[in-house]
Backbone as XML, in Angstrom:
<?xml version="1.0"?>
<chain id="A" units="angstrom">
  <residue number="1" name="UNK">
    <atom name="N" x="-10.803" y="15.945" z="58.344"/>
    <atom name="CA" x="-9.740" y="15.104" z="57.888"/>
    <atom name="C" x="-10.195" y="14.084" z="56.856"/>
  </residue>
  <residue number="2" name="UNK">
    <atom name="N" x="-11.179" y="13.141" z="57.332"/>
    <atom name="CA" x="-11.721" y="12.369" z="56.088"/>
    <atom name="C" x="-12.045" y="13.197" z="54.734"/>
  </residue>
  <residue number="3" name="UNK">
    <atom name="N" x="-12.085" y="14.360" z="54.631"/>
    <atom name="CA" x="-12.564" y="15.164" z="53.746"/>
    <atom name="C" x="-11.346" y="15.345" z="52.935"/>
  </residue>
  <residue number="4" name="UNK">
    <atom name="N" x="-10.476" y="15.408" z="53.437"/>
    <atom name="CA" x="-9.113" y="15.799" z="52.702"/>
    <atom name="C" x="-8.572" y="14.244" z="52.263"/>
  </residue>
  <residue number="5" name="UNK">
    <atom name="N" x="-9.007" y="13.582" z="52.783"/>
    <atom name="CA" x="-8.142" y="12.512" z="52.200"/>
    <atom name="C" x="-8.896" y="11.866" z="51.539"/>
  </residue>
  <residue number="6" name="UNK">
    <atom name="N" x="-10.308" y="12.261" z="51.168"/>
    <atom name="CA" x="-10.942" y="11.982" z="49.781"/>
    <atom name="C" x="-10.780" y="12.522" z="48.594"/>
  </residue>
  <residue number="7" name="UNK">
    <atom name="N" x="-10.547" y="14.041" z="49.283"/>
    <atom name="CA" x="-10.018" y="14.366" z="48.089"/>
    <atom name="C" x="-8.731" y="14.285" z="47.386"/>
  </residue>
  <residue number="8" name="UNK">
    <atom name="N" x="-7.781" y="14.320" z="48.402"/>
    <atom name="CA" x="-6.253" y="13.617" z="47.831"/>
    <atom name="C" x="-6.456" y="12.252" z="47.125"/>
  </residue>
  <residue number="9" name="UNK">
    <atom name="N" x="-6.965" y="11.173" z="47.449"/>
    <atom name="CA" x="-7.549" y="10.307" z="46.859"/>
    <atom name="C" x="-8.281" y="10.240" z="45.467"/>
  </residue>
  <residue number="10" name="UNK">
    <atom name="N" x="-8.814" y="10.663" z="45.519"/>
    <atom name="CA" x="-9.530" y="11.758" z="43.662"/>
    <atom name="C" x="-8.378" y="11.994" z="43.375"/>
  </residue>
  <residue number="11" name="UNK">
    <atom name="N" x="-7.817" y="12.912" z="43.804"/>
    <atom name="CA" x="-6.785" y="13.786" z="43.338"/>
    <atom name="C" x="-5.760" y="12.627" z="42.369"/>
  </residue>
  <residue number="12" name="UNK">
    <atom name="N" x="-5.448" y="11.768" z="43.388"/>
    <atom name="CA" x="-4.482" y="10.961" z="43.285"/>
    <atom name="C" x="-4.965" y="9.921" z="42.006"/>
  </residue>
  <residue number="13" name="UNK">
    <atom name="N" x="-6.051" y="9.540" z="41.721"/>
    <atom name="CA" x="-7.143" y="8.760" z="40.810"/>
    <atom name="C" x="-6.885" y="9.528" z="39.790"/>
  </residue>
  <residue number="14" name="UNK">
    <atom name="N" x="-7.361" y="10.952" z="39.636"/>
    <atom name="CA" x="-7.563" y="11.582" z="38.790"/>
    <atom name="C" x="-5.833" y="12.157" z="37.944"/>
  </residue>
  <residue number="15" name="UNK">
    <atom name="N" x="-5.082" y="11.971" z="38.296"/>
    <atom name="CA" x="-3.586" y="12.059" z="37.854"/>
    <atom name="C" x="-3.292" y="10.801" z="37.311"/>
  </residue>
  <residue number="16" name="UNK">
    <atom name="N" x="-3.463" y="9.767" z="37.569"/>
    <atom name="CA" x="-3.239" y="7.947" z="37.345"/>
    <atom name="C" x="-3.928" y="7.939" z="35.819"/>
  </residue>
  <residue number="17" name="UNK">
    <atom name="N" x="-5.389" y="8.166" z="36.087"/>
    <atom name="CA" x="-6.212" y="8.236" z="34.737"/>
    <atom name="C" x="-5.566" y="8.826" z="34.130"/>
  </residue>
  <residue number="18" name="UNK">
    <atom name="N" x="-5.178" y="9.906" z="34.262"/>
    <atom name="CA" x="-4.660" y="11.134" z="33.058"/>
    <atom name="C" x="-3.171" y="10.659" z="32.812"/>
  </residue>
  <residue number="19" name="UNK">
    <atom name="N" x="-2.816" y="9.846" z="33.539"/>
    <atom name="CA" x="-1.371" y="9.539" z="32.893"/>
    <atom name="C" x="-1.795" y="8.239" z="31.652"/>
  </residue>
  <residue number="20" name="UNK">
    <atom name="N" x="-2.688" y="7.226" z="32.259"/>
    <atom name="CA" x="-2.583" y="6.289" z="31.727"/>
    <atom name="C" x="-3.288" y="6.524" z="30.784"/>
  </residue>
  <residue number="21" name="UNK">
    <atom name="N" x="-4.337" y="7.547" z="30.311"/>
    <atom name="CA" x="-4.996" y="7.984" z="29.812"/>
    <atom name="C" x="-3.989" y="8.464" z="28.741"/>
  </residue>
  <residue number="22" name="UNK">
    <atom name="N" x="-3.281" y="9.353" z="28.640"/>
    <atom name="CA" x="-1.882" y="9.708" z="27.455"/>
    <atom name="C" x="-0.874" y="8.411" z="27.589"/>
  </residue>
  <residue number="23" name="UNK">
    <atom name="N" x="-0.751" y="7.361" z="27.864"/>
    <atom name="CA" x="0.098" y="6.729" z="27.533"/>
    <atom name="C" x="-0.095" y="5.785" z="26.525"/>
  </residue>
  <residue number="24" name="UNK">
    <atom name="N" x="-2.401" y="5.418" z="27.240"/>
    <atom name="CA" x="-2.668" y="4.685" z="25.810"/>
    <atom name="C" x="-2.932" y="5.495" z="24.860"/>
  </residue>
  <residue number="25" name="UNK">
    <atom name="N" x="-2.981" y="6.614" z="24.401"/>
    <atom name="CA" x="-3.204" y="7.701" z="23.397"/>
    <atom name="C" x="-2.115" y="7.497" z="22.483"/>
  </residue>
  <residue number="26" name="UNK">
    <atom name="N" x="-0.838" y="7.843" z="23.379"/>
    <atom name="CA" x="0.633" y="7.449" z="22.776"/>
    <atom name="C" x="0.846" y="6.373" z="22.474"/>
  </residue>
  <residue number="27" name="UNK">
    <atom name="N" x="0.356" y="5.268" z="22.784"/>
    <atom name="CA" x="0.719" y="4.073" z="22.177"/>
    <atom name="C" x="0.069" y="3.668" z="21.231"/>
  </residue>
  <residue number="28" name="UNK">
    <atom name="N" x="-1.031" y="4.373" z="21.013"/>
    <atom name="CA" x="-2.390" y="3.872" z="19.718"/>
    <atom name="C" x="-1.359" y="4.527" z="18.754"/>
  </residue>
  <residue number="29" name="UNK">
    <atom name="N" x="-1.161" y="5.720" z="18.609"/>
    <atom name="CA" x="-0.774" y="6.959" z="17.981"/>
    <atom name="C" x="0.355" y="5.899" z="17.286"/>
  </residue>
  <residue number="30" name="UNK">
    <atom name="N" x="1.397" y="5.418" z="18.202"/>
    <atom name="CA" x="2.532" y="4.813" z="17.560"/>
    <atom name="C" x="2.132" y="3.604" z="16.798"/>
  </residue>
  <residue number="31" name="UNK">
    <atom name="N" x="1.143" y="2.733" z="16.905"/>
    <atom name="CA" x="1.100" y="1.904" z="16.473"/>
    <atom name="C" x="0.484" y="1.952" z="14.626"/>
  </residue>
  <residue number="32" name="UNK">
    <atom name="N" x="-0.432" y="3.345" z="15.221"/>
    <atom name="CA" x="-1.105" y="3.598" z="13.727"/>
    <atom name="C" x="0.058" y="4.089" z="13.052"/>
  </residue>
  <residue number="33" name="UNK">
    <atom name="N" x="0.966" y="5.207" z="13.373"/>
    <atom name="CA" x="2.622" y="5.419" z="12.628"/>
    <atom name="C" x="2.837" y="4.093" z="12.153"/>
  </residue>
  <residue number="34" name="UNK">
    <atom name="N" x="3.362" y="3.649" z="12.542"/>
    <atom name="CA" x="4.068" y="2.082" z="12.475"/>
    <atom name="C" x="3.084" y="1.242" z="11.177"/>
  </residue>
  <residue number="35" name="UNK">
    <atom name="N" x="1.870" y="0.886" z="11.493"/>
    <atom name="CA" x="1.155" y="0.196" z="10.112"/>
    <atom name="C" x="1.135" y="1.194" z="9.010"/>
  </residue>
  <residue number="36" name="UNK">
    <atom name="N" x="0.780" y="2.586" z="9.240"/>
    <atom name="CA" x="0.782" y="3.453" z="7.510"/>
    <atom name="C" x="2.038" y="3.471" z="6.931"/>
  </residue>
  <residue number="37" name="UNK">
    <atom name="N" x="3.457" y="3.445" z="8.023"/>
    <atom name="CA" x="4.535" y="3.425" z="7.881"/>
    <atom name="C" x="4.468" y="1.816" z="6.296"/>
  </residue>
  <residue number="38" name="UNK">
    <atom name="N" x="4.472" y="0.732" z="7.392"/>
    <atom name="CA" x="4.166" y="-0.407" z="6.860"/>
    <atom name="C" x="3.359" y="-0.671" z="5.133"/>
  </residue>
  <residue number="39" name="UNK">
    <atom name="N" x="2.391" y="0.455" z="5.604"/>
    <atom name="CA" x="1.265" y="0.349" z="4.121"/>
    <atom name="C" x="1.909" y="0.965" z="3.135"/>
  </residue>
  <residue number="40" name="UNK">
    <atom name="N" x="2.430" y="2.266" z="3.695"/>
    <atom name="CA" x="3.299" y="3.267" z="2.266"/>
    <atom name="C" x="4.292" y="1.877" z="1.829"/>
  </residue>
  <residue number="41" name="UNK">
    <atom name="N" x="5.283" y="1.243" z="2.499"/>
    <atom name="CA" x="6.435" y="0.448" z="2.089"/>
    <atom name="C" x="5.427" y="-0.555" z="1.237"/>
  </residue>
  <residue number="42" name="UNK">
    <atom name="N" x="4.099" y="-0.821" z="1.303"/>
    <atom name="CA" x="3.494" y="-2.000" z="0.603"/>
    <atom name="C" x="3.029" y="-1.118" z="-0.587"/>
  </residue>
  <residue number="43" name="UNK">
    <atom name="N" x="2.409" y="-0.161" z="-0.519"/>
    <atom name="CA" x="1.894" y="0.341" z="-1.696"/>
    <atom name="C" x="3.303" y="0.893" z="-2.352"/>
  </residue>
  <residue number="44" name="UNK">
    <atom name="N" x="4.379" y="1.210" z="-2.485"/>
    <atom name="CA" x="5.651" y="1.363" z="-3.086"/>
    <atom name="C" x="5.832" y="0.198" z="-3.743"/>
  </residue>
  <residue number="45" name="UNK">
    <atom name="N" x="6.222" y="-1.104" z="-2.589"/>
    <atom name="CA" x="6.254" y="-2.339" z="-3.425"/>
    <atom name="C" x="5.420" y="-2.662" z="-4.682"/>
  </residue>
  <residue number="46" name="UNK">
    <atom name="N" x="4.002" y="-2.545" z="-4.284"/>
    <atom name="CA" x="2.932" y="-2.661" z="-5.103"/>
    <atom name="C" x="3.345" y="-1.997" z="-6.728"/>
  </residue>
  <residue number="47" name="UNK">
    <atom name="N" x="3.137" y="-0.676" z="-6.291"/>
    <atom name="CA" x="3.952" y="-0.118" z="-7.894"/>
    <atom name="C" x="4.615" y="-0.147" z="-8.505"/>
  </residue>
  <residue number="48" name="UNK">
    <atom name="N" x="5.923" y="-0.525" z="-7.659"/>
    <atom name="CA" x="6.941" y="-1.228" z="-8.631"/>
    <atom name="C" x="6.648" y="-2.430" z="-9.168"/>
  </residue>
  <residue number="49" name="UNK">
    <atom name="N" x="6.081" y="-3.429" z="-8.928"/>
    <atom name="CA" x="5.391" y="-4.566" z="-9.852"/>
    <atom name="C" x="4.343" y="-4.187" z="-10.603"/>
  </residue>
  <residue number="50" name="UNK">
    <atom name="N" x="3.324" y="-3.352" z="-10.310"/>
    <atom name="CA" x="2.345" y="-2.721" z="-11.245"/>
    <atom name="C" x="3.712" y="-2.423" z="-12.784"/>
  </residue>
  <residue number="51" name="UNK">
    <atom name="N" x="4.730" y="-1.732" z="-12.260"/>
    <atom name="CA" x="4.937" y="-0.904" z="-13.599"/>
    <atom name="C" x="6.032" y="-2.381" z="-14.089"/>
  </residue>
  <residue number="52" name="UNK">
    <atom name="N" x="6.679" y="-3.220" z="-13.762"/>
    <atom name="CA" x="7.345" y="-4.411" z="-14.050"/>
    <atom name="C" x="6.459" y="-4.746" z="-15.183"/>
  </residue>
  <residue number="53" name="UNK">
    <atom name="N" x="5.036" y="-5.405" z="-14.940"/>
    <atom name="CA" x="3.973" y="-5.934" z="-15.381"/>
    <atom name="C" x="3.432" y="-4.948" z="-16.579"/>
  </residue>
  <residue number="54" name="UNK">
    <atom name="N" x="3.253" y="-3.833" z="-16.634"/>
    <atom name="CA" x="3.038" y="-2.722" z="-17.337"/>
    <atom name="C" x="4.003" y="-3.306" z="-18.425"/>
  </residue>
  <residue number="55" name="UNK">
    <atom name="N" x="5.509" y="-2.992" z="-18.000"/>
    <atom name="CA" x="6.223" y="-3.147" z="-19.053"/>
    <atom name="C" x="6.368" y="-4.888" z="-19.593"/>
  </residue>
  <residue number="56" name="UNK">
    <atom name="N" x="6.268" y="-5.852" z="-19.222"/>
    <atom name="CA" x="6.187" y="-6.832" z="-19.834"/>
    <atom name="C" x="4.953" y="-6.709" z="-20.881"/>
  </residue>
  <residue number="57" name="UNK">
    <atom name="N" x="3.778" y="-6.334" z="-20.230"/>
    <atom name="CA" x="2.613" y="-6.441" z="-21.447"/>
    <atom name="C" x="2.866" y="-5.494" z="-22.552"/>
  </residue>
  <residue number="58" name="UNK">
    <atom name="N" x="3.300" y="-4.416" z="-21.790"/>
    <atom name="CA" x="3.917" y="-3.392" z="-23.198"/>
    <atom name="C" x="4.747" y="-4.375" z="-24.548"/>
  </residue>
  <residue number="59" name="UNK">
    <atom name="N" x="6.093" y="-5.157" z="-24.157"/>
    <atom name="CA" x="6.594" y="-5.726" z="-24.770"/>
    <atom name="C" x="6.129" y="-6.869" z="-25.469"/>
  </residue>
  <residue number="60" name="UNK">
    <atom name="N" x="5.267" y="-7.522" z="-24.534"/>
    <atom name="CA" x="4.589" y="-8.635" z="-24.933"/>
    <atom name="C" x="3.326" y="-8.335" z="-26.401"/>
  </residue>
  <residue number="61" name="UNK">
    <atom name="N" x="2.601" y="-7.027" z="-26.499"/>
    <atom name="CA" x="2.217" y="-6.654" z="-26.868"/>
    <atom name="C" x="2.713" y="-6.050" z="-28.316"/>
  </residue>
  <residue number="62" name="UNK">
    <atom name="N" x="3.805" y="-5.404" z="-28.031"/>
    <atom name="CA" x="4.981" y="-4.914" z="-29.352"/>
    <atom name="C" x="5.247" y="-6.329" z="-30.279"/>
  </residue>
  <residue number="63" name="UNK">
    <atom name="N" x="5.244" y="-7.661" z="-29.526"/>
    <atom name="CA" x="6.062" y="-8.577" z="-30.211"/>
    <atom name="C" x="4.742" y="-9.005" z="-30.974"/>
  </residue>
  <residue number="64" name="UNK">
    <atom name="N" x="3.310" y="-9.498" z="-30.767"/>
    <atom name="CA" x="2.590" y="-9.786" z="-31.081"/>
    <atom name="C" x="2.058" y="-9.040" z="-32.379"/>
  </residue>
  <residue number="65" name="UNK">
    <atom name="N" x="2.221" y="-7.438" z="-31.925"/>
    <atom name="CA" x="1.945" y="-6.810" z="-33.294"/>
    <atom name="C" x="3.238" y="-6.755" z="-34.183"/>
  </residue>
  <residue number="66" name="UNK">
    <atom name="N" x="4.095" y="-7.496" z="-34.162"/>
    <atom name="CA" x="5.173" y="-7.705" z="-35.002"/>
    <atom name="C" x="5.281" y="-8.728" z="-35.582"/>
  </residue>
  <residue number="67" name="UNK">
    <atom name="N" x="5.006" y="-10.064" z="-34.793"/>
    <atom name="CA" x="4.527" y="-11.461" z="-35.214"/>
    <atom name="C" x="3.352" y="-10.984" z="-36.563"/>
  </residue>
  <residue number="68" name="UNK">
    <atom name="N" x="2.446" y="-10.079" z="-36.032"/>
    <atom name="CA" x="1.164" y="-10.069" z="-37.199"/>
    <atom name="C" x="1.634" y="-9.704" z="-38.297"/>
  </residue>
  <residue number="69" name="UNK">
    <atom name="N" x="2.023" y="-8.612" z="-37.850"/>
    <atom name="CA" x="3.216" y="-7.907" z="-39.297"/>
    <atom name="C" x="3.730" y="-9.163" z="-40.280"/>
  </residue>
  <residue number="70" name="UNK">
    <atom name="N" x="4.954" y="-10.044" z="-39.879"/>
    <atom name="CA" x="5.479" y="-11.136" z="-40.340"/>
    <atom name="C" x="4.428" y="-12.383" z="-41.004"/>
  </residue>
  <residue number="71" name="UNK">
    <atom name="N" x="3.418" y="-12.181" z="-40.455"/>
    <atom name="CA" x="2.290" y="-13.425" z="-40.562"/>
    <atom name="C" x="1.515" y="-12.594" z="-42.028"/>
  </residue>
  <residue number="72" name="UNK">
    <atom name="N" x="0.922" y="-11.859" z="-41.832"/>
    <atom name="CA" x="0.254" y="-10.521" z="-43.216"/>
    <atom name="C" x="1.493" y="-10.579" z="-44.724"/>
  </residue>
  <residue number="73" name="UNK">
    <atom name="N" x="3.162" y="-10.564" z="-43.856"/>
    <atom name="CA" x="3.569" y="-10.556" z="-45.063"/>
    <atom name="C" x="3.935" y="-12.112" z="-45.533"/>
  </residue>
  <residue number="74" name="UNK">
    <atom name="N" x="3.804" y="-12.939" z="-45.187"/>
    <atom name="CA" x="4.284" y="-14.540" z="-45.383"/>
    <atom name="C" x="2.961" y="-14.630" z="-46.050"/>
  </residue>
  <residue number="75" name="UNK">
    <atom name="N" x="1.403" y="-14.236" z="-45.819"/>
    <atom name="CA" x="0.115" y="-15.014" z="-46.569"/>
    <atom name="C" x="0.701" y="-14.233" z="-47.940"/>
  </residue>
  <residue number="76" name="UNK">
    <atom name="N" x="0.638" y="-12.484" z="-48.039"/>
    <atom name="CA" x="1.175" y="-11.756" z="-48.858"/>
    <atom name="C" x="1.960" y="-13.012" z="-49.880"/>
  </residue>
  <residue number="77" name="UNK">
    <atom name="N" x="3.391" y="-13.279" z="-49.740"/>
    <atom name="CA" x="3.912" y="-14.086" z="-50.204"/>
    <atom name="C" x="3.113" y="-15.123" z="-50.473"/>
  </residue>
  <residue number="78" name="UNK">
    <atom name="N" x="2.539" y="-15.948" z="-49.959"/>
    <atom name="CA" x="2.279" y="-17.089" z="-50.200"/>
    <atom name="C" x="0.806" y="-17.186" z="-50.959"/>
  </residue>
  <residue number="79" name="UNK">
    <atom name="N" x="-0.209" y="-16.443" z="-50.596"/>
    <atom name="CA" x="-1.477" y="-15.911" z="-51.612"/>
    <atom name="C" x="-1.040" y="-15.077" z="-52.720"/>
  </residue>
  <residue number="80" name="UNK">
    <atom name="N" x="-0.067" y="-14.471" z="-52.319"/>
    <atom name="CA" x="0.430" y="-13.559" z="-54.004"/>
    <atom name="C" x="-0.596" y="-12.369" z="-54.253"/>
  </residue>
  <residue number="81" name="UNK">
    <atom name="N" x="-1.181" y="-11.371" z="-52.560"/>
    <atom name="CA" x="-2.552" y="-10.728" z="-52.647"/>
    <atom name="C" x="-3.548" y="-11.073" z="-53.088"/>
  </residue>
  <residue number="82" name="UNK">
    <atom name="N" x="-3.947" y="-12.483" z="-53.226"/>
    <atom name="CA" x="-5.516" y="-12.938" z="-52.955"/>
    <atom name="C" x="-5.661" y="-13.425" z="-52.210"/>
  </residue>
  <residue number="83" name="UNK">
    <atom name="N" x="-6.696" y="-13.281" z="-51.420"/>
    <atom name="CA" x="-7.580" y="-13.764" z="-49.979"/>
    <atom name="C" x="-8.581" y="-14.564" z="-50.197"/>
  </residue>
</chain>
């Protein structure tokens, strides 16, 4: 009799572990879902300001080489092509 109810005992241990054993599995599992979930929505965010920023320097950039343009032809004018 003591023999059997050591082993029901194991038995009974060894089912507990294995439950709680997949429940923290399942709960790691969800939590790592949940932050990459989190990271994709940040790295999305991220790119859409990457390309915001992209396009301001783009523009910012267009105006500057247009300013030069205007500046080349005003000395033009105003040196009369001598430097």
């Amino acid at each position: 009799m003591p023999q059997d109810r050591n082993q029901k005992s194991s038995s009974d241990f060894s089912a507990f572990f294995d439950k709680v054993s997949w429940f923290a599995i399942t709960a790691v599992a969800i939590y790592v879902a949940t932050q990459l979930n989190k990271m994709s929505d940040s790295v999305t965010n991220l790119n859409q300001n990457i390309a915001v920023m992209v396009q301001k320097i783009q523009y910012t950039e267009k105006t500057l080489d247009e300013h030069g343009q205007e500046i080349r032809l005003i000395k033009e004018k105003v040196y009369g092509g001598r430097r």
